[in-house]
SEPA-402780 format. One record per residue: residue in three letters; residue number from 1; x, y, z of N, C-alpha, C, O in turn. Coordinates in Angstrom, 2 decimals. Layout:
BEGIN
type_seq_n_px_n_py_n_pz_ca_px_ca_py_ca_pz_c_px_c_py_c_pz_o_px_o_py_o_pz
ala_NUM_X_Y_Z_X_Y_Z_X_Y_Z_X_Y_Z
...
***
This chain:
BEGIN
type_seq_n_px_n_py_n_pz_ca_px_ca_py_ca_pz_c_px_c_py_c_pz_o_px_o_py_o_pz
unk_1_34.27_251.19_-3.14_34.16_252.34_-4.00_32.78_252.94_-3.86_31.76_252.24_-3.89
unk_2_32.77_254.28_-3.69_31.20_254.91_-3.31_31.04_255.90_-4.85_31.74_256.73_-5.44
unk_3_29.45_255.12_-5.08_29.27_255.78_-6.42_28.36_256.53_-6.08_27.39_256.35_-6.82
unk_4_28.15_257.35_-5.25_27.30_258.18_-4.89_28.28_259.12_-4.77_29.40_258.99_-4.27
unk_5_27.50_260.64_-5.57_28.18_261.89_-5.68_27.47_262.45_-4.18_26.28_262.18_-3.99
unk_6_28.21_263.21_-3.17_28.35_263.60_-2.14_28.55_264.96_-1.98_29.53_265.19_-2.68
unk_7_28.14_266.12_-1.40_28.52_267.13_-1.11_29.89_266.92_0.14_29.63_265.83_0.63
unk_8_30.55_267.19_0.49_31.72_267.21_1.70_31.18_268.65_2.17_31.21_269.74_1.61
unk_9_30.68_268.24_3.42_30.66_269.29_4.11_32.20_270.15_4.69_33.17_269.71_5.30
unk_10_31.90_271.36_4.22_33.21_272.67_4.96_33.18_272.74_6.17_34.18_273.10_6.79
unk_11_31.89_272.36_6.86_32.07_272.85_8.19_31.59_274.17_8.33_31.30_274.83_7.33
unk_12_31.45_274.78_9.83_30.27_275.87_9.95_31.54_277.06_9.76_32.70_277.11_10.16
unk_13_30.84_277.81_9.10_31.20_278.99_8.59_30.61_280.28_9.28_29.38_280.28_9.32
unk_14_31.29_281.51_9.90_30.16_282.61_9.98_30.04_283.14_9.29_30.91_283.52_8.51
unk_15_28.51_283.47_9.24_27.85_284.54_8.12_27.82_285.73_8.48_27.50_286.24_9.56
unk_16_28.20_286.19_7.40_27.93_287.95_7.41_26.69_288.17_6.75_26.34_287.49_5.78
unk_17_25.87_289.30_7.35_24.55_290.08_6.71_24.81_291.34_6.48_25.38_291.95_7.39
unk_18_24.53_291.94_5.44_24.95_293.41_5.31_23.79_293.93_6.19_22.97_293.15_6.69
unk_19_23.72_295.78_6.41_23.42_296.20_7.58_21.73_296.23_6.57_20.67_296.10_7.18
unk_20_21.74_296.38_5.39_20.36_296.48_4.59_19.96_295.16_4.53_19.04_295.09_3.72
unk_21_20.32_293.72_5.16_19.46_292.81_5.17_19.10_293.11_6.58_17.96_292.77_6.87
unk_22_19.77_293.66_7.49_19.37_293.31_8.30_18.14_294.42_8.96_17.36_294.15_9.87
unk_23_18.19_295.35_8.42_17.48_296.56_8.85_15.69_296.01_8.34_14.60_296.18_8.90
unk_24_16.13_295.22_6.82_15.04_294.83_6.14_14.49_293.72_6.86_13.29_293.87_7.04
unk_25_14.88_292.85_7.24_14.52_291.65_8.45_14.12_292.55_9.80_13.45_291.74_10.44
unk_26_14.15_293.42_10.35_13.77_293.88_11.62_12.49_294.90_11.29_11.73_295.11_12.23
unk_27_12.28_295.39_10.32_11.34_295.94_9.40_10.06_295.16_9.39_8.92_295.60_9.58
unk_28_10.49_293.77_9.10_9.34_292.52_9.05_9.20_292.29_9.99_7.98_292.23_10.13
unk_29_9.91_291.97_11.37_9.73_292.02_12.41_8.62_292.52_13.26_7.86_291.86_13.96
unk_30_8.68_294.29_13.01_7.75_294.86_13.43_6.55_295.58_12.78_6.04_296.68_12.99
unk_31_6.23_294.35_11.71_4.84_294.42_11.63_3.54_293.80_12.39_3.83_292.85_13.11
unk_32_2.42_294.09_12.37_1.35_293.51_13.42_1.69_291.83_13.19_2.20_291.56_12.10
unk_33_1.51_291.01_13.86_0.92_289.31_13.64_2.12_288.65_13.32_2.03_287.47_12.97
unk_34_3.43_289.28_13.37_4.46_288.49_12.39_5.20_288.09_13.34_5.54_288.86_14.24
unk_35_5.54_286.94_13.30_6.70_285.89_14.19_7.90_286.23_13.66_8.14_286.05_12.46
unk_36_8.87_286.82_14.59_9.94_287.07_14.40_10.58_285.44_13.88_11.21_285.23_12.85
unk_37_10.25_284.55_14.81_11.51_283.68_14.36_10.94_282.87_13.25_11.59_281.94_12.78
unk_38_9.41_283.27_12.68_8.93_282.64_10.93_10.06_283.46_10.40_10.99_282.77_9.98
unk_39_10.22_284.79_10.32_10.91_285.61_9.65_12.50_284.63_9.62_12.98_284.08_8.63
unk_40_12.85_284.64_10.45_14.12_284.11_10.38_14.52_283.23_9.75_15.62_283.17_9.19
unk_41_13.50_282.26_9.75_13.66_281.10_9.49_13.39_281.07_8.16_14.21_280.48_7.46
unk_42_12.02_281.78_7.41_12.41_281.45_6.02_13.37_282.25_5.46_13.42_282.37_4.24
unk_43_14.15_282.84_6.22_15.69_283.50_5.57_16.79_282.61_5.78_17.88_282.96_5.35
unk_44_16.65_281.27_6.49_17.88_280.43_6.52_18.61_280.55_7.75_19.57_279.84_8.04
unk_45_18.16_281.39_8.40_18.66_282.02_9.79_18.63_281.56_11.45_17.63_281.05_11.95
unk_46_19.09_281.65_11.73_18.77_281.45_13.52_18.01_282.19_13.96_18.35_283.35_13.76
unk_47_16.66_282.03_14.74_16.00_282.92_15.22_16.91_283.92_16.29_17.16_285.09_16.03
unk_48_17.28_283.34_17.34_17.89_283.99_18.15_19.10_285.08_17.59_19.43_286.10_18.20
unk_49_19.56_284.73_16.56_20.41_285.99_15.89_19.21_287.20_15.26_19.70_288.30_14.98
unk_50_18.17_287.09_15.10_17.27_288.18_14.86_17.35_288.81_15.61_17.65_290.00_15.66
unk_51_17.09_288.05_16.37_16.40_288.88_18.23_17.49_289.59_19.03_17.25_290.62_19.67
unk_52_18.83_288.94_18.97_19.60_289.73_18.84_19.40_291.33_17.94_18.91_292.40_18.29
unk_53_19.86_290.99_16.98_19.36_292.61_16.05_18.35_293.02_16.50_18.50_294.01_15.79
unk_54_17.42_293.22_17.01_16.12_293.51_17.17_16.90_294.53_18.49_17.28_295.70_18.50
unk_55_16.90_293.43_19.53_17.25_294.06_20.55_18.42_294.85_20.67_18.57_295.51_21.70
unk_56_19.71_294.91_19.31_20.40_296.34_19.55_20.20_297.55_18.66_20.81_298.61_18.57
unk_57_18.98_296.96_17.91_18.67_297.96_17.72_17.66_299.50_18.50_17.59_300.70_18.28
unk_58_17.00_298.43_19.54_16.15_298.92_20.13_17.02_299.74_21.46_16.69_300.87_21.84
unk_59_18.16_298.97_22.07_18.93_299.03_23.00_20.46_299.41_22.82_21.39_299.02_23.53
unk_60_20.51_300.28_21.70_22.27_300.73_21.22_23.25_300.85_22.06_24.45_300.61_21.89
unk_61_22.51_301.39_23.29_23.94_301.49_24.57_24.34_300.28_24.93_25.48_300.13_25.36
unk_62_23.34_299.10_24.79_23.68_298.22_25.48_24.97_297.41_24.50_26.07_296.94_24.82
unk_63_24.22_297.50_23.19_25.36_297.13_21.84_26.44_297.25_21.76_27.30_296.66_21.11
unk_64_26.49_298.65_22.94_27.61_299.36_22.31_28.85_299.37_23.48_29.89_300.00_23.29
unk_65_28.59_298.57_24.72_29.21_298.65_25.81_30.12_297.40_25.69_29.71_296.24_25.82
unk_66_31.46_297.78_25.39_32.63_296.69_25.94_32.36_295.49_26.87_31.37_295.74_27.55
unk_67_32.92_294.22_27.18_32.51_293.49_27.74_33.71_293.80_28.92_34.90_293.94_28.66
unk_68_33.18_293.87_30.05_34.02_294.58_31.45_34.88_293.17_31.70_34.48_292.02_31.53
unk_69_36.14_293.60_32.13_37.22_292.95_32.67_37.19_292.48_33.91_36.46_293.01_34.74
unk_70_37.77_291.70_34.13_37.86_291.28_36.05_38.55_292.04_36.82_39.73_292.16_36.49
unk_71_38.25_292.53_37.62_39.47_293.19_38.33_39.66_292.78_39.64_38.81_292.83_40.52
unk_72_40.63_292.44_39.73_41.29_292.25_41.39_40.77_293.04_42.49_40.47_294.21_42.26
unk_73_40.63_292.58_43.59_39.83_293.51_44.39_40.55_292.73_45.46_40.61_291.52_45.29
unk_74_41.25_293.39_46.84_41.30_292.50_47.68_40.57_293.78_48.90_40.50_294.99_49.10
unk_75_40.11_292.24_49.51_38.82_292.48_50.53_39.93_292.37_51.78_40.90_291.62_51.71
unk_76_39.67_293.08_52.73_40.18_293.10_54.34_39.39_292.64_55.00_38.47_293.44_55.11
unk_77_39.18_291.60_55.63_38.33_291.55_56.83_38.74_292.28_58.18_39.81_292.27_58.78
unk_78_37.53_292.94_58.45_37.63_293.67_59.60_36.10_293.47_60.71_34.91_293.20_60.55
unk_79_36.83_293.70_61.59_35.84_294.18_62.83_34.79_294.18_63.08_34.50_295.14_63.79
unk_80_33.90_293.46_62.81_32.00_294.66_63.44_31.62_294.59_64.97_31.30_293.52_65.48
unk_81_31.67_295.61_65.59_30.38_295.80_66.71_29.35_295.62_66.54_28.64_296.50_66.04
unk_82_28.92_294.53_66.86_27.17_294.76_67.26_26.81_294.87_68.86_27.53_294.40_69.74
unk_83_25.93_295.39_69.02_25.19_296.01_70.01_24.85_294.34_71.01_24.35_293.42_70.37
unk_84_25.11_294.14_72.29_25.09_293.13_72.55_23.46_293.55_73.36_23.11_294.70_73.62
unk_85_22.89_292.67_73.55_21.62_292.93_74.64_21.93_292.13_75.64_23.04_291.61_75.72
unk_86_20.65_291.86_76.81_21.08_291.44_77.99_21.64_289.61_77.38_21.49_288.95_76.35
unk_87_22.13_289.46_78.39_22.99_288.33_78.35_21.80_286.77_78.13_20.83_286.62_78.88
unk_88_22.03_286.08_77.36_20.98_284.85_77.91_21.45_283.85_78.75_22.49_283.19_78.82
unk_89_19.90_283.94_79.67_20.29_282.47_80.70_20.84_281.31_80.68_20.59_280.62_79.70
unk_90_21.62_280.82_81.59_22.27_280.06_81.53_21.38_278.86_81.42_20.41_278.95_82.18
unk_91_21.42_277.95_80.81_20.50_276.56_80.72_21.38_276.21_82.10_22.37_276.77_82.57
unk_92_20.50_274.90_82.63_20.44_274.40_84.00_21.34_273.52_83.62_21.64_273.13_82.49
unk_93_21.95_273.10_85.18_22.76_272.05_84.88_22.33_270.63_84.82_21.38_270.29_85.53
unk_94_22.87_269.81_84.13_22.00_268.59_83.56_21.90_267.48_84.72_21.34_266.42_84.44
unk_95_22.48_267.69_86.16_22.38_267.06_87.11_21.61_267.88_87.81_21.76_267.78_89.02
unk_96_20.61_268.89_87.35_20.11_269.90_88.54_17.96_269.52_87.91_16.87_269.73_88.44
unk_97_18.39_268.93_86.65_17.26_268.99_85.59_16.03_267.91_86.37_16.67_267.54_87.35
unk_98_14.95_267.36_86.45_14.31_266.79_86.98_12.93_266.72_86.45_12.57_267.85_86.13
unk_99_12.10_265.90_86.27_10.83_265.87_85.16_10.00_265.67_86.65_10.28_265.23_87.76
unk_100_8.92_266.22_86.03_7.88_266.35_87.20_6.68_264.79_86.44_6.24_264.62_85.30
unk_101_6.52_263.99_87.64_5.65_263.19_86.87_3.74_262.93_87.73_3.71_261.84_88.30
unk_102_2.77_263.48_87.82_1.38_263.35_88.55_0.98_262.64_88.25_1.00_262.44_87.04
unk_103_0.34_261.75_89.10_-0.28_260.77_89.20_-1.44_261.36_90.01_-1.22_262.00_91.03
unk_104_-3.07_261.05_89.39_-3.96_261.04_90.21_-4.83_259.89_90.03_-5.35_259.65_88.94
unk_105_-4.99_259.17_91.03_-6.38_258.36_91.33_-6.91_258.60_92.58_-6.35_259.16_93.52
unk_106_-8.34_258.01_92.50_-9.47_257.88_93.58_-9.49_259.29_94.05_-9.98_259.53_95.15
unk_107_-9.13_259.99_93.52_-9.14_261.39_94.53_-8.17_261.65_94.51_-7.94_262.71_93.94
unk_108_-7.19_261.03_95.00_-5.64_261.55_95.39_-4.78_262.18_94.44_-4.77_261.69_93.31
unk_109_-4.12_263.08_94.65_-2.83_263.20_93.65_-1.72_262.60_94.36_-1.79_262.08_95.47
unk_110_-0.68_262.72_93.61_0.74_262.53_94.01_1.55_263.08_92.80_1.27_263.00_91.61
unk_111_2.58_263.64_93.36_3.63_264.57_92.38_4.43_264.27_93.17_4.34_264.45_94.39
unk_112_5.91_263.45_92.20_6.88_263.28_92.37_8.03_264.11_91.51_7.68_264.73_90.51
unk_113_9.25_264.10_91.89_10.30_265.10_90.76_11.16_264.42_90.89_11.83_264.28_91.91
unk_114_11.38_263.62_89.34_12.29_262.36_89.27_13.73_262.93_88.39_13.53_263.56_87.35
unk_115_14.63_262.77_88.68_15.87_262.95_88.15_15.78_262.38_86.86_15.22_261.32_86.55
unk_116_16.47_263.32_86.01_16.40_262.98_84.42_16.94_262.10_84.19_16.49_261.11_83.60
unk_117_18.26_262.29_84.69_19.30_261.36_84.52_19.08_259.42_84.61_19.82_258.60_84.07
unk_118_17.78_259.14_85.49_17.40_258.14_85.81_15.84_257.79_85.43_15.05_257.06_86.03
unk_119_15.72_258.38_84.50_14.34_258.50_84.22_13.80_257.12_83.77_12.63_256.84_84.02
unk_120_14.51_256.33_83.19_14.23_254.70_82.48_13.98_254.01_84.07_13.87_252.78_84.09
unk_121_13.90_254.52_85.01_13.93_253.82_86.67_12.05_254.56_86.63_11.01_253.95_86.85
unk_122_12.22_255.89_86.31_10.56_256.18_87.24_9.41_255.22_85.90_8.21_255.52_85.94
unk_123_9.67_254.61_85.29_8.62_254.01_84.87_8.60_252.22_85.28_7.98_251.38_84.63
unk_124_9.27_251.98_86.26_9.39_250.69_87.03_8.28_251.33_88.38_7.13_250.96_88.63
unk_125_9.02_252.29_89.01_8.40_252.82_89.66_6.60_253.22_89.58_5.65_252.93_90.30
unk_126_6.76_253.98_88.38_4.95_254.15_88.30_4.29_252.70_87.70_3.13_252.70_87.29
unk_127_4.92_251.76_87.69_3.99_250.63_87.13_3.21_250.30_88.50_2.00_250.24_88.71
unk_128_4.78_250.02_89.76_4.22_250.07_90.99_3.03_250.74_91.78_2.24_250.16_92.53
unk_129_3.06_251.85_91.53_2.10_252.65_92.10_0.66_252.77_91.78_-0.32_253.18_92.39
unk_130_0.87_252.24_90.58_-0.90_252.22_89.70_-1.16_250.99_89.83_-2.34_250.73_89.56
unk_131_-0.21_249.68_90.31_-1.11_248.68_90.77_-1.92_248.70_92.00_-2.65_247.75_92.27
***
């Protein structure tokens, strides 16, 4: 048994403001130094519902514009030309490809052109040559 007297909450309700509270709240608004949402708040209010009012009042067309519908639209895909320029080169063929590797000591050079494809081979090879 609960011997405590309780309010039962109703649950949220919307409030109505007549148009003279609200004209009188946007009034306070735009005086110098004053926080819109102090205003609100010691009225019991949501700030953001001020600011609302504020802003249709300032912005009536915007207040005053229906919220736009969806409308169906069907899109065609079509066509574009673009302007082609010259063609790009063909990359080489991967059996045609070849790494160039120089070696110089004592004076000498040497330039060899080792196949890509076998390239894990020219470093057996240059160990040879630099001994």
């Amino acid at each position: 048994m609960h011997t405590i007297a309780q309010d039962v909450p109703t649950g949220h309700t919307r409030r109505t403001f007549s148009p003279a509270f609200k004209s009188k709240l946007i009034e306070q608004c735009r005086q110098v130094g004053v926080s819109c949402s102090g205003v609100a708040i010691s009225h019991g209010m949501n700030p953001n519902v001020l600011r609302r009012w504020i802003k249709e009042v300032d912005n009536p067309s915007d207040a005053a514009t229906p919220a736009r519908k969806p409308v169906d639209v069907e899109i065609k895909p079509s066509f574009i030309a673009l302007p082609m320029t010259a063609p790009t080169p063909q990359a080489p063929d991967a059996a045609q490809v070849n790494v160039r590797i120089d070696i110089a000591r004592n004076g000498t050079t040497v330039s060899v052109l080792w196949p890509h494809f076998c390239l894990s081979d020219s470093a057996a090879w240059v160990r040879e040559v630099l001994q």
